[in-house]
C-alpha positions, 0 to 999 in steps of 0.5 A: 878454530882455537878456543881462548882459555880465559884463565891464567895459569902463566900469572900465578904460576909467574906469582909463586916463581917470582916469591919463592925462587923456583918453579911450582909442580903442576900435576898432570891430572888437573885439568887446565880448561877447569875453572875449579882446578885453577880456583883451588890452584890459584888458591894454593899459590896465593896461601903459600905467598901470604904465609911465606910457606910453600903448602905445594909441596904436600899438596902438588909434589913440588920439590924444592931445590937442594940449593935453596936448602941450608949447606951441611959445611959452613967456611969461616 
């Protein structure tokens, strides 16, 4: 018997990807049954697409792509 996990991790994880660009970094320790960790995780997403910055970088270790960063040589 399998036990159905009634929180979605795939919808705000989708909600961070579709905003930002890129995947978010789900750390290892949280525990994907706890409906605290998902709270504070869906939280974090929700915060960062309001304000339009990426707080899980500090807080979950997300690395952002070296291609969405500015280019060091600009072509006329």
């Amino acid at each position: 018997m399998s036990r159905k996990n009634d929180l979605d991790w795939v919808s705000a994880m989708s909600r961070f990807t579709h905003h930002f660009g890129y995947n978010i970094w789900v750390p290892s320790h949280m525990n994907l049954l706890s409906k605290e960790d998902f709270k504070e995780f869906s939280d974090t997403i929700d915060k960062s697409i309001a304000d339009d910055f990426d707080y899980t970088i500090e807080k979950y270790g997300t690395v952002k792509p070296k291609s969405f960063e500015k280019p060091d040589i600009y072509w006329d």
